[in-house]
C-alpha positions in Angstrom: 40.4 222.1 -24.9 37.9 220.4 -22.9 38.0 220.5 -19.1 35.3 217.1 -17.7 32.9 215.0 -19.3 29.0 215.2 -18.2 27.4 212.0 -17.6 24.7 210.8 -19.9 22.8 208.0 -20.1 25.2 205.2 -21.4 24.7 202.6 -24.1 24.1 199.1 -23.4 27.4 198.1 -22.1 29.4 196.0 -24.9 29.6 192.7 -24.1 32.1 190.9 -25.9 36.0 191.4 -26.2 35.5 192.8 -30.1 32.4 194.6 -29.2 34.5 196.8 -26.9 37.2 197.7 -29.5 35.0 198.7 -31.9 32.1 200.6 -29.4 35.8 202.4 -28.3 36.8 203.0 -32.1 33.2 204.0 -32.6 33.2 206.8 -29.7 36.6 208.1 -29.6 37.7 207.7 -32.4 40.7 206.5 -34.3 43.6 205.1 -32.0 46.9 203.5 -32.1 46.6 199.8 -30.1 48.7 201.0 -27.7 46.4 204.0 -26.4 43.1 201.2 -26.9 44.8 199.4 -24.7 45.0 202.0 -21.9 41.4 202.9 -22.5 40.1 199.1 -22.3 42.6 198.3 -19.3 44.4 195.1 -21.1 47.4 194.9 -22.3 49.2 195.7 -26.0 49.7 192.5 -27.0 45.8 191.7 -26.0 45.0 194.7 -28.0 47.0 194.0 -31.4 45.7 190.7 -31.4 42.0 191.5 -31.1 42.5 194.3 -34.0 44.3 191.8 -36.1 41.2 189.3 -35.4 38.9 192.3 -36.2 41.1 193.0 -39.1 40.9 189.9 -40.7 37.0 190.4 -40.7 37.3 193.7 -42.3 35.9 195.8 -39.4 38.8 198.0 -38.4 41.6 199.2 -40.3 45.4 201.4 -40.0 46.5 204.0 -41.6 50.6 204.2 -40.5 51.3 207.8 -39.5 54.6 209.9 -38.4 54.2 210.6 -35.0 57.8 212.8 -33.8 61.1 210.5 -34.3 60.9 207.0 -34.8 59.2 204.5 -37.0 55.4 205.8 -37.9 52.6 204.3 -36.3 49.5 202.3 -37.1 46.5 204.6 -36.4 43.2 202.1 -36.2 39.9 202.8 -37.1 36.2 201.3 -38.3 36.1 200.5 -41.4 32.8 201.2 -43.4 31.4 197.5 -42.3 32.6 198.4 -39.0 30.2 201.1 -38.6 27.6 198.7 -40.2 28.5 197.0 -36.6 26.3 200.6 -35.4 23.4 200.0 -37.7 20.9 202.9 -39.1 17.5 202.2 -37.7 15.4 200.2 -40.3 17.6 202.6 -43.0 15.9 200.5 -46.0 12.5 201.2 -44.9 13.0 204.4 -44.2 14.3 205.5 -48.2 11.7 203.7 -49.6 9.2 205.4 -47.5 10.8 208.9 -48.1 11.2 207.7 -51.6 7.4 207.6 -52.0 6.4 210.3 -50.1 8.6 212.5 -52.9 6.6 210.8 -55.6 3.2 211.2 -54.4 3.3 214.4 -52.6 6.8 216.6 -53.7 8.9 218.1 -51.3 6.2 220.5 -49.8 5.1 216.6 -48.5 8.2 215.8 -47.2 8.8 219.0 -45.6 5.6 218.6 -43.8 6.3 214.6 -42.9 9.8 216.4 -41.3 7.7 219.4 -39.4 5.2 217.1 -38.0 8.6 214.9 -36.8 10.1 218.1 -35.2 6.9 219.3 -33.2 7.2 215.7 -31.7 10.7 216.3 -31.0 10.0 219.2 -29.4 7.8 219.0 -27.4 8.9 215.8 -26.1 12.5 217.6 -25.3 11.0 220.3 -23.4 8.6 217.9 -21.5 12.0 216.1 -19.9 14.1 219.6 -19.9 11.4 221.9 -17.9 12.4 220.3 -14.7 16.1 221.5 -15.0 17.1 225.4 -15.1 20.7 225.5 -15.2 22.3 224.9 -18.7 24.7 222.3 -17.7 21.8 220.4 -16.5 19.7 221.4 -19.5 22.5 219.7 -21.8 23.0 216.8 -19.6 19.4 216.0 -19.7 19.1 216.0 -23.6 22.4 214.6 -24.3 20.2 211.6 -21.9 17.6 211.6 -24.5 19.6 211.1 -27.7 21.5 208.7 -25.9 18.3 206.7 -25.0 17.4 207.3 -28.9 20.6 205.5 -30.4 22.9 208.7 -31.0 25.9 207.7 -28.2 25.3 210.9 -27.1 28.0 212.9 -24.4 28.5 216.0 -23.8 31.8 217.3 -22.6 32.4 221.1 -20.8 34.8 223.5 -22.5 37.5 225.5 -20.7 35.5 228.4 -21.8 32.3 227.9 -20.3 30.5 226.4 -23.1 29.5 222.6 -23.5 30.3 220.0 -26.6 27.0 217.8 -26.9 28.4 214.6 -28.9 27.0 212.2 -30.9 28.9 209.6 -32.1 26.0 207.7 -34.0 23.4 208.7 -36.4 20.7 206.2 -35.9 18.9 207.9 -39.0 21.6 208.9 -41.0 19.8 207.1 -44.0 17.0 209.3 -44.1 19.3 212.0 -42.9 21.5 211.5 -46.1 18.2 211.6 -48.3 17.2 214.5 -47.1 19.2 217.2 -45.3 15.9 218.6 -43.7 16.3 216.1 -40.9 19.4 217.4 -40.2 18.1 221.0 -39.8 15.3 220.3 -37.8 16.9 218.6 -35.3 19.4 221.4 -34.6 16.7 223.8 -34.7 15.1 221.7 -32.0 18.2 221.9 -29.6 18.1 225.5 -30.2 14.1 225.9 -29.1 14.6 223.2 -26.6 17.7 224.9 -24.4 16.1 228.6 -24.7 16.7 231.9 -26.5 19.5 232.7 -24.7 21.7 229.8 -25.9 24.0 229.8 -28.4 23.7 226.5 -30.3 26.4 225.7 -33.4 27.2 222.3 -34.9 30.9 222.1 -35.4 31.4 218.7 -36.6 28.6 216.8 -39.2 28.6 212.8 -40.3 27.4 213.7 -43.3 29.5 216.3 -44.7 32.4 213.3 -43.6 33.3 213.4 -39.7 33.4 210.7 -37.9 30.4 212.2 -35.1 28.0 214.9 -35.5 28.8 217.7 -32.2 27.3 220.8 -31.4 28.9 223.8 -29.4 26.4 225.3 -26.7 26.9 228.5 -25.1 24.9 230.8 -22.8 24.8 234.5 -24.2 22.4 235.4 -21.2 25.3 237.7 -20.6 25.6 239.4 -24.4 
């Protein structure tokens, strides 16, 4: 399905053995500890032994599934305190504040707390996009600025000429969860941010139970 990945601006680089299989859990997704240990470059028995470790502290977990002939394998992946490992930014503060902004000024309040948010967003997206006038480089660019802003954002090119931005973090998923309207805006600020004649459609959503949040970008200059 997908023919390269762009380069964005990476994460801080994990520093520790267990912080590396669970940042690689955390990005690509589940895994058996055979295929973790060809991604991290050590070898099985290193691999089974660190998810054990991290098994024993509840952070990952396996799910044995039938893979062709043979005995099924274990498929590893976070577990809910394992993503805690990823934390929401100040997620506490953050419902207590939208929690009393509902009370003293309704939804119409909110909704105006989230427009303000998204003019912000926007023009701060177009400030660091008007530079670059190809798409590719468009979506390169803002997949940099999520990435700076917590999301672990990639973006990966499509065999049909479209790209996949990534995020495999929600730093604000608290509020996001709260209130859906963050959610919206944000993709209605891709969709100002990379021009009219782009095709923006998110595909995959934390919220509504994937593992990442991705959006499919096309250009339909051509339509």
């Amino acid at each position: 399905m997908t023919a390269s990945i762009l380069p964005a601006q990476p994460e801080a680089a994990p520093e520790t053995a267990d912080e590396r299989v669970l940042f690689a859990l955390k990005t690509k997704g589940a895994m058996t500890a055979q295929r973790l240990a060809h991604h991290l470059a050590i070898s099985p028995v290193a691999a089974r032994k660190q998810l054990a470790r991290l098994e024993d502290a509840a952070l990952v977990q396996f799910q044995e599934e039938a893979r062709g002939p043979g005995r099924p394998e274990r498929v590893w992946r976070l577990t809910a305190k394992g993503h805690g490992r990823f934390p929401d930014s100040h997620s506490d503060l953050t419902l207590e504040l939208i929690g009393s902004i509902r009370r003293l000024f309704g939804e119409e309040g909110l909704d105006r707390l989230i427009g303000q948010r998204e003019q912000i967003m926007q023009h701060s997206y177009e400030s660091a996009l008007e530079t670059q006038d190809d798409l590719k480089d468009r979506v390169a660019a803002l997949a940099r600025i999520r990435a700076r802003e917590g999301y672990m954002a990639e973006v990966e090119a499509l065999e049909d000429g479209a790209f996949l931005l990534i995020e495999n973090h929600c730093p604000i998923c608290a509020a996001a969860t709260a209130c859906q309207g963050f959610c919206r805006s944000e993709l209605s600020v891709f969709r100002t941010v990379l021009g009219p004649q782009t095709r923006v459609e998110r595909t995959d959503h934390i919220l509504a139970g994937a593992r990442r949040c991705a959006y499919r970008i096309e250009d339909r200059s051509g339509d």
